[in-house]
PDBQT receptor file of N, H, CA, C and O in Angstrom, charges set to zero:
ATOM      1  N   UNK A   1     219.753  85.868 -26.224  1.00  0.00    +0.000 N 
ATOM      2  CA  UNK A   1     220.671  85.530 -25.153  1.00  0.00    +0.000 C 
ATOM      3  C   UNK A   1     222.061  85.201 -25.722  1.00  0.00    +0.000 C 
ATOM      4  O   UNK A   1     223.111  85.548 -25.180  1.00  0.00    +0.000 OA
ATOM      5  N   UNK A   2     221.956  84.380 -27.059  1.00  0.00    +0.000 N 
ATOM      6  H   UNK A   2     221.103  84.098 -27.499  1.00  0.00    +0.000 HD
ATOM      7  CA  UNK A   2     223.382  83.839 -27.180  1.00  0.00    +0.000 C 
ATOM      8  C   UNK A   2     223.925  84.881 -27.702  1.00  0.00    +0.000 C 
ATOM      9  O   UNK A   2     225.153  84.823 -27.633  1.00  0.00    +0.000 OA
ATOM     10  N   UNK A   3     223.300  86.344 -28.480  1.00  0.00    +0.000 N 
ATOM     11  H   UNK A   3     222.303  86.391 -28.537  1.00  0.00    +0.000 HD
ATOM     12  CA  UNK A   3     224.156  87.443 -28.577  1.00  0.00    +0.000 C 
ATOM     13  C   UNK A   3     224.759  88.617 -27.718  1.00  0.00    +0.000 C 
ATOM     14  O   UNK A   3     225.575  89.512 -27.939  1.00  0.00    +0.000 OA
ATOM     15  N   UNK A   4     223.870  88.152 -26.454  1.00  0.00    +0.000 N 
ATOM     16  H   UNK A   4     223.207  87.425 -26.275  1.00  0.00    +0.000 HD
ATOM     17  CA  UNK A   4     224.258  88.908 -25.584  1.00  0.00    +0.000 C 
ATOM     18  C   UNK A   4     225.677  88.468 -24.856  1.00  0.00    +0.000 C 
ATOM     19  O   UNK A   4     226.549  89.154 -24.323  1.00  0.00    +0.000 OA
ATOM     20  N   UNK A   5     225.560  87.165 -25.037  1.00  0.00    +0.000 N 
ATOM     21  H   UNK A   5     224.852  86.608 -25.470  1.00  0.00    +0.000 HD
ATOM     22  CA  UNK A   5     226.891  86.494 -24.214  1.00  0.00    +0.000 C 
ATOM     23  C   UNK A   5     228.499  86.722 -25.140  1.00  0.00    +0.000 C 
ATOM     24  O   UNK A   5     229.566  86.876 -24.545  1.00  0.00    +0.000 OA
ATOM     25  N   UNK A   6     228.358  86.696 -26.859  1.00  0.00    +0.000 N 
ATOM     26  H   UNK A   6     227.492  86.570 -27.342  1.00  0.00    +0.000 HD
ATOM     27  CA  UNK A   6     229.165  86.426 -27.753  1.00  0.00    +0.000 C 
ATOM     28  C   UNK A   6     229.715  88.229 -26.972  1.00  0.00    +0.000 C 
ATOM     29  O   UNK A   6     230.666  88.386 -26.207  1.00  0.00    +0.000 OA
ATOM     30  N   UNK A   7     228.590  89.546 -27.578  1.00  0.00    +0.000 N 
ATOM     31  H   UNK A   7     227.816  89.418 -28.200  1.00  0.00    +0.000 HD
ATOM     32  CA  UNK A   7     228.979  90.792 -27.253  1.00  0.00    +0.000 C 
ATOM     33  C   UNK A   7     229.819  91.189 -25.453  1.00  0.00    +0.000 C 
ATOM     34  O   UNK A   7     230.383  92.241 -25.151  1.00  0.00    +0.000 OA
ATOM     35  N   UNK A   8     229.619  89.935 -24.549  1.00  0.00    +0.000 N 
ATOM     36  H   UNK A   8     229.161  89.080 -24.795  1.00  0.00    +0.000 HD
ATOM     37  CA  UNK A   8     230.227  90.074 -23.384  1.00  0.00    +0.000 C 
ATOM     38  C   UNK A   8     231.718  89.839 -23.496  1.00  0.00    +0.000 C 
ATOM     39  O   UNK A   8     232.703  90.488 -23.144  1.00  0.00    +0.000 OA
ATOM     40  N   UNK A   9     231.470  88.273 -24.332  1.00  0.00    +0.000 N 
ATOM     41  H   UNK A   9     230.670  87.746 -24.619  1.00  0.00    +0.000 HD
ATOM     42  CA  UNK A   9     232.319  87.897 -24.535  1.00  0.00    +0.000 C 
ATOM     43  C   UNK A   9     233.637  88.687 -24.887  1.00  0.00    +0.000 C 
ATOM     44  O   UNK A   9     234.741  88.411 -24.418  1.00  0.00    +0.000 OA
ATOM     45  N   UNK A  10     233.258  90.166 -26.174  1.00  0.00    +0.000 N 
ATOM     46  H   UNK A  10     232.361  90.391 -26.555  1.00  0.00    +0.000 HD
ATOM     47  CA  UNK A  10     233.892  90.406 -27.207  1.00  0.00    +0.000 C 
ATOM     48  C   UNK A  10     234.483  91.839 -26.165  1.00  0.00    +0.000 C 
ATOM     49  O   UNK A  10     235.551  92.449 -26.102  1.00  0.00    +0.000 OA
ATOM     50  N   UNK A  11     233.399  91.926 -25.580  1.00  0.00    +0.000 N 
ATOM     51  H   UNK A  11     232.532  91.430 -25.631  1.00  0.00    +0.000 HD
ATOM     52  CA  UNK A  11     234.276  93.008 -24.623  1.00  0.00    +0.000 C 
ATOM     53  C   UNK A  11     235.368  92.577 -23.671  1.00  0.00    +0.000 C 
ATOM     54  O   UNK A  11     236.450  93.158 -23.749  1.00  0.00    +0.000 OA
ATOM     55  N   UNK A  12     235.196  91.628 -22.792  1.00  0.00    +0.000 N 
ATOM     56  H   UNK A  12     234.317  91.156 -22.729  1.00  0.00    +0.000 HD
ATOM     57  CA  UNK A  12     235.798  91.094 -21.940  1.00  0.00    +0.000 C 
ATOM     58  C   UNK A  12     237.380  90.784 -22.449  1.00  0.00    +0.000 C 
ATOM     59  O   UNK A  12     238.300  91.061 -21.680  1.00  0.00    +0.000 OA
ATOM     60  N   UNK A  13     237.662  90.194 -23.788  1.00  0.00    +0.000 N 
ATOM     61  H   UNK A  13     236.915  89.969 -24.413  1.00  0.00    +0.000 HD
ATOM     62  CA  UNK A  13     238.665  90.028 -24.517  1.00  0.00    +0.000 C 
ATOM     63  C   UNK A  13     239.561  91.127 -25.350  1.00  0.00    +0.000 C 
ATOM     64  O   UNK A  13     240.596  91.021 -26.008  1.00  0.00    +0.000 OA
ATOM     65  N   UNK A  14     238.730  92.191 -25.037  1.00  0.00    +0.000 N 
ATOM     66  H   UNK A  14     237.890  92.278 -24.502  1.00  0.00    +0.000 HD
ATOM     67  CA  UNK A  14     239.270  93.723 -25.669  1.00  0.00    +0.000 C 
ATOM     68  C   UNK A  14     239.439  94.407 -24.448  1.00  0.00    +0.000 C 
ATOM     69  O   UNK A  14     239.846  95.568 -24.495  1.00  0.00    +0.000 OA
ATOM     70  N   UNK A  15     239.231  93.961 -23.530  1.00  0.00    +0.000 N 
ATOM     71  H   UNK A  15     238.900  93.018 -23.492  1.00  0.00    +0.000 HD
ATOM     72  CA  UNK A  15     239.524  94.552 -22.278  1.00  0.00    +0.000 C 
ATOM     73  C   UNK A  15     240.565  94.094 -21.315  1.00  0.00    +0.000 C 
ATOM     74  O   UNK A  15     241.045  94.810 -20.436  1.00  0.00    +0.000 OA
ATOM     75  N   UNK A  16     240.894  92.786 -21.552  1.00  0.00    +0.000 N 
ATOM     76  H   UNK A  16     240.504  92.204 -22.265  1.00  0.00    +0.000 HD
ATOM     77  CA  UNK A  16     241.575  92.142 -21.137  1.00  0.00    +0.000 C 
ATOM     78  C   UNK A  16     243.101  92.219 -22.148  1.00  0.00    +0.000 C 
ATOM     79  O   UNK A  16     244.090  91.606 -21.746  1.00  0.00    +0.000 OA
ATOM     80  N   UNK A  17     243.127  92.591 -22.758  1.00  0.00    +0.000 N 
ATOM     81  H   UNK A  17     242.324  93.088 -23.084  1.00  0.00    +0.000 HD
ATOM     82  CA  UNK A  17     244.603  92.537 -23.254  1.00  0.00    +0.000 C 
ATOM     83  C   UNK A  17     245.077  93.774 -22.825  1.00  0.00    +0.000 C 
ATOM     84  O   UNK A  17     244.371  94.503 -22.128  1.00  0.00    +0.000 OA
ATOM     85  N   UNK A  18     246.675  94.213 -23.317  1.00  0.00    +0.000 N 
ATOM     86  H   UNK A  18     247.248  93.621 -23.883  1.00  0.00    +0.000 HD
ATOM     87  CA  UNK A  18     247.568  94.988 -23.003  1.00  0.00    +0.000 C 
ATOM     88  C   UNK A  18     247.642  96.043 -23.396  1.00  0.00    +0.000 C 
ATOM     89  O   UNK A  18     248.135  96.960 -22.740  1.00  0.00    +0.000 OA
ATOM     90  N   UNK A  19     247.046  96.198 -24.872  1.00  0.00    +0.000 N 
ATOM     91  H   UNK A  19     246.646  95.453 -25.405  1.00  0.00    +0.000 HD
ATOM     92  CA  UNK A  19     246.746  97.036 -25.716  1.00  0.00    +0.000 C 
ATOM     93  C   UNK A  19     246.318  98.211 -24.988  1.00  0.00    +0.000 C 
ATOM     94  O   UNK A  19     245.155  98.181 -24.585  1.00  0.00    +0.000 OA
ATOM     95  N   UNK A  20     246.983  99.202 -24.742  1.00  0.00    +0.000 N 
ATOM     96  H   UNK A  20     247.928  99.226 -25.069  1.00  0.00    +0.000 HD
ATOM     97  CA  UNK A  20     246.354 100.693 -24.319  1.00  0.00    +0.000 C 
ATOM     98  C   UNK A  20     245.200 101.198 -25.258  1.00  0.00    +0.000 C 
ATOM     99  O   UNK A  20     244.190 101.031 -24.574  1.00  0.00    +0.000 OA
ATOM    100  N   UNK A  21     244.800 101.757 -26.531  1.00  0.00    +0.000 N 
ATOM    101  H   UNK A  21     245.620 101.893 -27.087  1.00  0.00    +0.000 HD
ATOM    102  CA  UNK A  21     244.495 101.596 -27.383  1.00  0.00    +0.000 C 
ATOM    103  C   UNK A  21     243.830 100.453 -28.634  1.00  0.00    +0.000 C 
ATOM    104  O   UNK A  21     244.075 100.321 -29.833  1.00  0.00    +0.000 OA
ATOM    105  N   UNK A  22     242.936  99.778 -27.731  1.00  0.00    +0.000 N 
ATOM    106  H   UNK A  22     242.737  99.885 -26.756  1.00  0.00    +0.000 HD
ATOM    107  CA  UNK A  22     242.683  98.520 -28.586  1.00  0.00    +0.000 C 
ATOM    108  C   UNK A  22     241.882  99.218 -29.710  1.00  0.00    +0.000 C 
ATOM    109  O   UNK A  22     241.264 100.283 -29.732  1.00  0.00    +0.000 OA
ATOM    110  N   UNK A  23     242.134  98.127 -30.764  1.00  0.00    +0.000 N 
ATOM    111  H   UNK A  23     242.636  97.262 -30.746  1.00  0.00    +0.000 HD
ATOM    112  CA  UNK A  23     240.673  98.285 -31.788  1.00  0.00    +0.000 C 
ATOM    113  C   UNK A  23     240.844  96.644 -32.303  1.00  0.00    +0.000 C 
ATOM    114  O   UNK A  23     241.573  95.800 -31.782  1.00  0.00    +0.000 OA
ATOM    115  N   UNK A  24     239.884  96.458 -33.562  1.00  0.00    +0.000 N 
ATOM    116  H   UNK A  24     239.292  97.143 -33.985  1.00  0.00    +0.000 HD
ATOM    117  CA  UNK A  24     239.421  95.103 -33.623  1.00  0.00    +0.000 C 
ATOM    118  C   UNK A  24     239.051  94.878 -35.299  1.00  0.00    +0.000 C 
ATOM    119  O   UNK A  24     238.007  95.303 -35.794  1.00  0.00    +0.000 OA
ATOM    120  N   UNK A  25     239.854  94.309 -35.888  1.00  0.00    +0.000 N 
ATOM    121  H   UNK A  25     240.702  93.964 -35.486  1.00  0.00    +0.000 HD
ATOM    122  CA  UNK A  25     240.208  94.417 -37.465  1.00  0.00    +0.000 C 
ATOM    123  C   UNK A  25     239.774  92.546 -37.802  1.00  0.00    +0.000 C 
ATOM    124  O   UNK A  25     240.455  91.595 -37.420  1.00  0.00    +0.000 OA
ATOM    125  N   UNK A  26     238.281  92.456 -38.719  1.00  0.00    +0.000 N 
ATOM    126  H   UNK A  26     237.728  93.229 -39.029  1.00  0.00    +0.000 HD
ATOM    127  CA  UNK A  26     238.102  91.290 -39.208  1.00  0.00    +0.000 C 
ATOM    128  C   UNK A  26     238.393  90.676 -40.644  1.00  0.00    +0.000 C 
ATOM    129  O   UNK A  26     237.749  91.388 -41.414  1.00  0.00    +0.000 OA
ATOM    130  N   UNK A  27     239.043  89.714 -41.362  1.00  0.00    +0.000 N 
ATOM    131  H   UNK A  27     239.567  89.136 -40.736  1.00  0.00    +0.000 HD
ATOM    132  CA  UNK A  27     239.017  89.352 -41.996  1.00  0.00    +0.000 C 
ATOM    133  C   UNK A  27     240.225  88.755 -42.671  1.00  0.00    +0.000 C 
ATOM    134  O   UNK A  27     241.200  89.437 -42.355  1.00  0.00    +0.000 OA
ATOM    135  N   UNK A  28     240.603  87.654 -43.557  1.00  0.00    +0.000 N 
ATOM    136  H   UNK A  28     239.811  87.100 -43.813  1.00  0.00    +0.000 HD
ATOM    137  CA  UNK A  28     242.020  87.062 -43.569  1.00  0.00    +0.000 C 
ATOM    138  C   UNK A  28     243.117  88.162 -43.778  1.00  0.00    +0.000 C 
ATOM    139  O   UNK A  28     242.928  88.959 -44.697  1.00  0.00    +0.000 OA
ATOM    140  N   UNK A  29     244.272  88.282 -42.994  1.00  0.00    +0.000 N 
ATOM    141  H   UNK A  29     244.425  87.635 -42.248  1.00  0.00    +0.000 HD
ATOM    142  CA  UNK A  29     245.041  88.853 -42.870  1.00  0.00    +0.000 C 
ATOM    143  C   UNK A  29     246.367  88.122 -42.407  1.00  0.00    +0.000 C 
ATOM    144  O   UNK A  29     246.330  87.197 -41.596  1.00  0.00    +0.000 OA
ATOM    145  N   UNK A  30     247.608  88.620 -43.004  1.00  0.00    +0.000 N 
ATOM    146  H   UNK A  30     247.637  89.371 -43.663  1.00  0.00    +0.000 HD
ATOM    147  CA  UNK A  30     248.799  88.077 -42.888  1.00  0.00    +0.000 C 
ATOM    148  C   UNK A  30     249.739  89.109 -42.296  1.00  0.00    +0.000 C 
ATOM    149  O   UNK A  30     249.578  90.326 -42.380  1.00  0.00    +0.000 OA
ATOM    150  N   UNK A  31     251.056  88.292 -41.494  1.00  0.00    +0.000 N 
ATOM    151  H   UNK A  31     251.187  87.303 -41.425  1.00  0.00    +0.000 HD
ATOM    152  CA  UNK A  31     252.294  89.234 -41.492  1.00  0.00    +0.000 C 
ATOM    153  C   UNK A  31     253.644  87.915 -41.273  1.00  0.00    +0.000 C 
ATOM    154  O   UNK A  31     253.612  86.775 -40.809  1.00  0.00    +0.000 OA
ATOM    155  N   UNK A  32     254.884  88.873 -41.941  1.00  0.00    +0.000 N 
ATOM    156  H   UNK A  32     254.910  89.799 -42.318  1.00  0.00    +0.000 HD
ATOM    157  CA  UNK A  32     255.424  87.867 -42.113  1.00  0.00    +0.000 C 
ATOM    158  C   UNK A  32     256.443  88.289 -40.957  1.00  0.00    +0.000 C 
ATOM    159  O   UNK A  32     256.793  89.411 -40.591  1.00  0.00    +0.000 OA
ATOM    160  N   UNK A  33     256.800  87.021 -40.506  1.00  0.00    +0.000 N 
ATOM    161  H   UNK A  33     256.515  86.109 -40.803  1.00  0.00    +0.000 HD
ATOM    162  CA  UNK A  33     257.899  87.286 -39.179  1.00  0.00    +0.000 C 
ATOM    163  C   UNK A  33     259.028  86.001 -39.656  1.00  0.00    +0.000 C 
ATOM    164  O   UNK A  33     258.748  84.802 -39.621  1.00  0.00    +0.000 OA
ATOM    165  N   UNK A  34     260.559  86.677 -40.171  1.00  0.00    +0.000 N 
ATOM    166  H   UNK A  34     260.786  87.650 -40.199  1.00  0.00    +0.000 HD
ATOM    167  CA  UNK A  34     261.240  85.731 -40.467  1.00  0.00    +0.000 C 
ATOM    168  C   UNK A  34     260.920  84.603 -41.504  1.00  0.00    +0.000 C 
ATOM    169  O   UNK A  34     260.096  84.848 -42.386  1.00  0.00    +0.000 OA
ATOM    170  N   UNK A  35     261.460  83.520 -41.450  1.00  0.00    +0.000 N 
ATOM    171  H   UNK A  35     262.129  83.321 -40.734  1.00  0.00    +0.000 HD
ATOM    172  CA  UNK A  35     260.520  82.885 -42.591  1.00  0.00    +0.000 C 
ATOM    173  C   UNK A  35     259.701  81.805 -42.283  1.00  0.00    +0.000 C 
ATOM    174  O   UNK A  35     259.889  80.623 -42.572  1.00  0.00    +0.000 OA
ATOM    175  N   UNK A  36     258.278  82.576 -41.344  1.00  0.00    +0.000 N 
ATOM    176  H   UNK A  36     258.125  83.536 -41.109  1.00  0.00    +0.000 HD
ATOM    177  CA  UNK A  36     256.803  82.060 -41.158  1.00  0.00    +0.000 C 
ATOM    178  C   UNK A  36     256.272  83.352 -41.905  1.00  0.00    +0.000 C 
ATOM    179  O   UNK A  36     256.962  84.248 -42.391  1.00  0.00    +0.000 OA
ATOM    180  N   UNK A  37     254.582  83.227 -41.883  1.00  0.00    +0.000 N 
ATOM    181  H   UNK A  37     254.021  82.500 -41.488  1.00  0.00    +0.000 HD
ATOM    182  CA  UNK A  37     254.194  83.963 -42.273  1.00  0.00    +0.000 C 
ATOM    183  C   UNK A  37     252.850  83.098 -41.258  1.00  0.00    +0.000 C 
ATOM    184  O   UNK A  37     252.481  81.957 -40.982  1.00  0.00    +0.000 OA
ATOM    185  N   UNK A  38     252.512  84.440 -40.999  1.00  0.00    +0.000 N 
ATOM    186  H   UNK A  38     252.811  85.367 -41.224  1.00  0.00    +0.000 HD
ATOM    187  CA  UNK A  38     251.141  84.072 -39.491  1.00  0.00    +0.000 C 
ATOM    188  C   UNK A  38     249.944  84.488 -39.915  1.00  0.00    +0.000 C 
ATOM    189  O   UNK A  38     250.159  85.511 -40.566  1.00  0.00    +0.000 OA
ATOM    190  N   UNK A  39     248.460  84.181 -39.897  1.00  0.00    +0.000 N 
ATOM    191  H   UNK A  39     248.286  83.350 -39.368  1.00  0.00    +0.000 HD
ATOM    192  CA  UNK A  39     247.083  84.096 -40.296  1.00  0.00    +0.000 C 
ATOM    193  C   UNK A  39     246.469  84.129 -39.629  1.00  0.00    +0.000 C 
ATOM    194  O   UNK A  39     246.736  83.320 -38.740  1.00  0.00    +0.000 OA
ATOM    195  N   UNK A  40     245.264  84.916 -39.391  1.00  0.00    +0.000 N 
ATOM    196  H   UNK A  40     245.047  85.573 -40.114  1.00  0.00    +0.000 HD
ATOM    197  CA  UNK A  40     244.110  85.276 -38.770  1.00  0.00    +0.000 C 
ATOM    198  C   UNK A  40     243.148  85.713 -39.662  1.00  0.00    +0.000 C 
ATOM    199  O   UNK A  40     243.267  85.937 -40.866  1.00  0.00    +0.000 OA
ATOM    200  N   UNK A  41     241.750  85.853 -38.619  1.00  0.00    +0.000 N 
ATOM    201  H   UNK A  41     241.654  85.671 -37.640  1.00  0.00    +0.000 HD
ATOM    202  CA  UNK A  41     240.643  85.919 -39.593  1.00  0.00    +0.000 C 
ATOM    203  C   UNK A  41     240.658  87.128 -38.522  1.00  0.00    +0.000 C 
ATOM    204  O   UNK A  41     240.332  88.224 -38.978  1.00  0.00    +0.000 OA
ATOM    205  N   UNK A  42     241.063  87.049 -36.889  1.00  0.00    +0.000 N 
ATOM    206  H   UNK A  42     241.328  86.159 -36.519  1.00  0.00    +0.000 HD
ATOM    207  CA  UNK A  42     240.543  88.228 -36.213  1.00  0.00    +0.000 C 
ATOM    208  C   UNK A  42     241.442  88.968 -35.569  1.00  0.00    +0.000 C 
ATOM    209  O   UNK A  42     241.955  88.296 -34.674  1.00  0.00    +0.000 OA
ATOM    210  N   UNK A  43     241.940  90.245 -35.631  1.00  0.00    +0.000 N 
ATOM    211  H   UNK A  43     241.524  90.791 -36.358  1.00  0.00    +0.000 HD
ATOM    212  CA  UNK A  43     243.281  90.881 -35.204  1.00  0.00    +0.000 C 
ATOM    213  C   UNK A  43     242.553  91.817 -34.329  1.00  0.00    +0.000 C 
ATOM    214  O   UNK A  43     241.433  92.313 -34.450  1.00  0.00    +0.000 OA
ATOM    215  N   UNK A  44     243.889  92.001 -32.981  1.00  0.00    +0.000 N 
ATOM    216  H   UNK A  44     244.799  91.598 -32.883  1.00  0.00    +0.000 HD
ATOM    217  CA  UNK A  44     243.435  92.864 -32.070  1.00  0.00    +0.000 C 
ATOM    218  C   UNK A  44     244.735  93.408 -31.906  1.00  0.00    +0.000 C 
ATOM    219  O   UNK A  44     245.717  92.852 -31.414  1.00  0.00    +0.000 OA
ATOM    220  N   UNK A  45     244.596  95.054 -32.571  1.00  0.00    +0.000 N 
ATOM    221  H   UNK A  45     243.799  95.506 -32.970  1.00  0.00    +0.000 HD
ATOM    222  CA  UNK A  45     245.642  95.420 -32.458  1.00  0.00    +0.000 C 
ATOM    223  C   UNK A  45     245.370  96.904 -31.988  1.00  0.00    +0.000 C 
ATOM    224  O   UNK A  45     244.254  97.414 -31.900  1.00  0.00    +0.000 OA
ATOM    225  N   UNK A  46     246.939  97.694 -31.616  1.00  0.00    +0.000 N 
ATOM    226  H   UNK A  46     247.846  97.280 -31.688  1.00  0.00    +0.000 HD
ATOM    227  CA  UNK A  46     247.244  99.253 -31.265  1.00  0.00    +0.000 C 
ATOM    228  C   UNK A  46     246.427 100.026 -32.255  1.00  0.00    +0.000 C 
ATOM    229  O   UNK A  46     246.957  99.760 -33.334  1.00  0.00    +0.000 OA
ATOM    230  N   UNK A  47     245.454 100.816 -32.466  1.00  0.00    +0.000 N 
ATOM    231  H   UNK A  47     245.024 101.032 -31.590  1.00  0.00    +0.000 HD
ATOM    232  CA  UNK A  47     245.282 101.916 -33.180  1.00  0.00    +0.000 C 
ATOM    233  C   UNK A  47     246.095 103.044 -33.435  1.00  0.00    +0.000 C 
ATOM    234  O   UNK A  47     245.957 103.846 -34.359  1.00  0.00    +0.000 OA
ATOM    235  N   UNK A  48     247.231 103.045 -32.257  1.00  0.00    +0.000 N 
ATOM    236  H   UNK A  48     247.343 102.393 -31.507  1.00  0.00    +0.000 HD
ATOM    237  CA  UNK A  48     247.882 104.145 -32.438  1.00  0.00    +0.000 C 
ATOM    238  C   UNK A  48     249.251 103.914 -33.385  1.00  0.00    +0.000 C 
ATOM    239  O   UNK A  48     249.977 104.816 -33.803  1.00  0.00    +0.000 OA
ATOM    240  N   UNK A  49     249.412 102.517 -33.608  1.00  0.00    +0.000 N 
ATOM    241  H   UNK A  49     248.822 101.784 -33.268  1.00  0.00    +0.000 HD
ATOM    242  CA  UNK A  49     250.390 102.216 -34.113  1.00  0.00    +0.000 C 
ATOM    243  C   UNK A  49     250.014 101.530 -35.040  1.00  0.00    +0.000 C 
ATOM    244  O   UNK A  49     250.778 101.685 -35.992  1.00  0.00    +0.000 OA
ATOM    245  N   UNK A  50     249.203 100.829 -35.254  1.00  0.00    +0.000 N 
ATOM    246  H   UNK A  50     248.582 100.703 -34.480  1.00  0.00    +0.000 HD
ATOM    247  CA  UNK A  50     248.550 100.624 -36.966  1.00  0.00    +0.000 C 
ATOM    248  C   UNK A  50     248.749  98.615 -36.747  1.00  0.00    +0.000 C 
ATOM    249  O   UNK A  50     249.559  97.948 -36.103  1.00  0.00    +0.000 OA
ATOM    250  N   UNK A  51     247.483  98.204 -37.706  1.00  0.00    +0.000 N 
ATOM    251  H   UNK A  51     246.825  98.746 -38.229  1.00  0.00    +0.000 HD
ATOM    252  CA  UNK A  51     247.582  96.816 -37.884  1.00  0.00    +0.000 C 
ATOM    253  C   UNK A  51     249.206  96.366 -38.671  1.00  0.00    +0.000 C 
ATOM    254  O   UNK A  51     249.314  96.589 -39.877  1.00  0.00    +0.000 OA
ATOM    255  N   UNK A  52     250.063  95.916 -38.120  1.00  0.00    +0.000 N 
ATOM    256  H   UNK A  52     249.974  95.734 -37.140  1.00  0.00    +0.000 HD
ATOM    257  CA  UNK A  52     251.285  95.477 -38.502  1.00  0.00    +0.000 C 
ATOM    258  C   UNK A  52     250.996  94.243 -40.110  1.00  0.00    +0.000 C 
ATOM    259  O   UNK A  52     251.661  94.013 -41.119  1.00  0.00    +0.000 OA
ATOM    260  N   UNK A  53     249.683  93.742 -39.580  1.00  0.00    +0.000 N 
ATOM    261  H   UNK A  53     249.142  93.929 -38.759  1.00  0.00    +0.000 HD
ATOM    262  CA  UNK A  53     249.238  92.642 -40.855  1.00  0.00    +0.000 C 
ATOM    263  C   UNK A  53     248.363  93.051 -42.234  1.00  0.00    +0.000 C 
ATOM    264  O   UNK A  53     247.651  94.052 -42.156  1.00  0.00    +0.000 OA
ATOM    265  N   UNK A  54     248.396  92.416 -43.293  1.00  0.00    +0.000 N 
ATOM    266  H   UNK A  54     248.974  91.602 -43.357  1.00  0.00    +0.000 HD
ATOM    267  CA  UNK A  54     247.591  93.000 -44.746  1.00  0.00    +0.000 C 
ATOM    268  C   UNK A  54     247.082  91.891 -45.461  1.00  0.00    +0.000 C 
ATOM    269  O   UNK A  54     247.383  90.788 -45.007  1.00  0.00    +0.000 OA
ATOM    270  N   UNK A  55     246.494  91.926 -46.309  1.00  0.00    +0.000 N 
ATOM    271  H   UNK A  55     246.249  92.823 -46.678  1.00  0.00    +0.000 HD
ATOM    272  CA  UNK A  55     245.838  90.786 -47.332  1.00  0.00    +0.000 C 
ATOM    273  C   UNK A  55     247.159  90.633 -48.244  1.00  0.00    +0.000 C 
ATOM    274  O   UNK A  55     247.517  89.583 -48.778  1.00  0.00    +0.000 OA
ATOM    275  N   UNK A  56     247.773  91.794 -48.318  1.00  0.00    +0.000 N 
ATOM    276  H   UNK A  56     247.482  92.647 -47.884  1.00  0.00    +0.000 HD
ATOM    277  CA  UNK A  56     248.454  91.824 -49.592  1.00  0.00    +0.000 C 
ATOM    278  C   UNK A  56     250.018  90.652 -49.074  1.00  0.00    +0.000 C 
ATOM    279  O   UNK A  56     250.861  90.129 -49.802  1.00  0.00    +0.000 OA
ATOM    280  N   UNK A  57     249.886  90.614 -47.847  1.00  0.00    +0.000 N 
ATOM    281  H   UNK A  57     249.201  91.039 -47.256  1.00  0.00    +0.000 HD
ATOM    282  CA  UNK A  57     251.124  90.021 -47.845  1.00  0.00    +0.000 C 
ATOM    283  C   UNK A  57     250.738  88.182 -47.748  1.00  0.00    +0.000 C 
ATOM    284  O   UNK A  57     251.578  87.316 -47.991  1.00  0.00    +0.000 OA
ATOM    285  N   UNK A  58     249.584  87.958 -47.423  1.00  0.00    +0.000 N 
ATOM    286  H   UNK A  58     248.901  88.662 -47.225  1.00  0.00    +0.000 HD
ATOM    287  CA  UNK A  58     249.212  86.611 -47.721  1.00  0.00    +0.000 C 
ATOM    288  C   UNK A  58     249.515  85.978 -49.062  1.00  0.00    +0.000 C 
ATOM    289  O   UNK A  58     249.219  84.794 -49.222  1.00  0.00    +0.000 OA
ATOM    290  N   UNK A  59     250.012  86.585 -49.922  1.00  0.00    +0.000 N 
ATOM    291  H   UNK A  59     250.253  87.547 -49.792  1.00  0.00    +0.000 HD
ATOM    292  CA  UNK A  59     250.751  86.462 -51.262  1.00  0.00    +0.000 C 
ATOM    293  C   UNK A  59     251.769  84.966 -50.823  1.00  0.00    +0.000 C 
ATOM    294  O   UNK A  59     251.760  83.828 -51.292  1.00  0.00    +0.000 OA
ATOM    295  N   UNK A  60     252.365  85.427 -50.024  1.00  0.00    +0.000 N 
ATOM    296  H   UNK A  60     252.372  86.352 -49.643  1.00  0.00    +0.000 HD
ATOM    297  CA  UNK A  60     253.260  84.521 -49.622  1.00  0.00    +0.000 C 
ATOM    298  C   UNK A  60     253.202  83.171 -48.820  1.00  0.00    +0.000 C 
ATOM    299  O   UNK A  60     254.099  82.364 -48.580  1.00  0.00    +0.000 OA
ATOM    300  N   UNK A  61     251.844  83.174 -48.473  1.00  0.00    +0.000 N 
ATOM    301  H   UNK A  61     251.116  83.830 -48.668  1.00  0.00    +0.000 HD
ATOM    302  CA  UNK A  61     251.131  81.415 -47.960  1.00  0.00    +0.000 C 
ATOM    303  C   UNK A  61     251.880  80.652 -49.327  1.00  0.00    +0.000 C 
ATOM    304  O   UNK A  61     252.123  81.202 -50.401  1.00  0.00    +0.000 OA
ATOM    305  N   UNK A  62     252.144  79.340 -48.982  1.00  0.00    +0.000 N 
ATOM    306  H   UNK A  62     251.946  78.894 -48.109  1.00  0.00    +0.000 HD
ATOM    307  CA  UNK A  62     252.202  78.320 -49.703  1.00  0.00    +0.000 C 
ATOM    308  C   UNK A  62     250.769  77.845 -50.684  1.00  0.00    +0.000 C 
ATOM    309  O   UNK A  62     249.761  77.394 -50.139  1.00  0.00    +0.000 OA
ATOM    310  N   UNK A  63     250.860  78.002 -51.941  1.00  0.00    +0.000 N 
ATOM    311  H   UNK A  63     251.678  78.368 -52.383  1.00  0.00    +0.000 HD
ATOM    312  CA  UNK A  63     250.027  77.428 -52.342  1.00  0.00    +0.000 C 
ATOM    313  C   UNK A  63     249.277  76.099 -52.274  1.00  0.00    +0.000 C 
ATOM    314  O   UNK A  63     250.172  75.254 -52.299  1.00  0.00    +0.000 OA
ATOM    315  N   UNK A  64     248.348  75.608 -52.216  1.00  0.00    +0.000 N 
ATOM    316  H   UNK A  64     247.621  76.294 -52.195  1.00  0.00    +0.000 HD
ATOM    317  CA  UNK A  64     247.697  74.327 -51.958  1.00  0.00    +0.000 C 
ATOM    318  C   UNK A  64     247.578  73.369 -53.140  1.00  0.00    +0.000 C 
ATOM    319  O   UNK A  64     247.041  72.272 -52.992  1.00  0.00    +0.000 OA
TER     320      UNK A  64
């Protein structure tokens, strides 16, 4: 049951955005906008226009 609800869930939220073209990209990923730099584990982005975010640019997080 509780996977049936998470997979409702996962549609409902890929269906619900703006995205003509959705797809659904997991894992830490960065992009830098000005001087932030923004983090996710889960991106929902254009396929036709490509994930704007990369691992490679998480370079630029502040170290801890």
């Amino acid at each position: 049951m509780k996977h049936i609800a998470i997979l409702i869930l996962a549609l409902f939220l890929v269906s619900a955005c703006g995205i003509s073209n959705p797809k659904v990209s997991f894992g830490k990923k960065c992009v830098i906008k000005g001087e932030y730099v923004n983090y996710s584990y889960v991106w929902l982005y254009d396929k036709d226009t490509g994930l704007p975010a990369s691992e490679k640019q998480c370079e630029e997080l502040p170290k801890k």
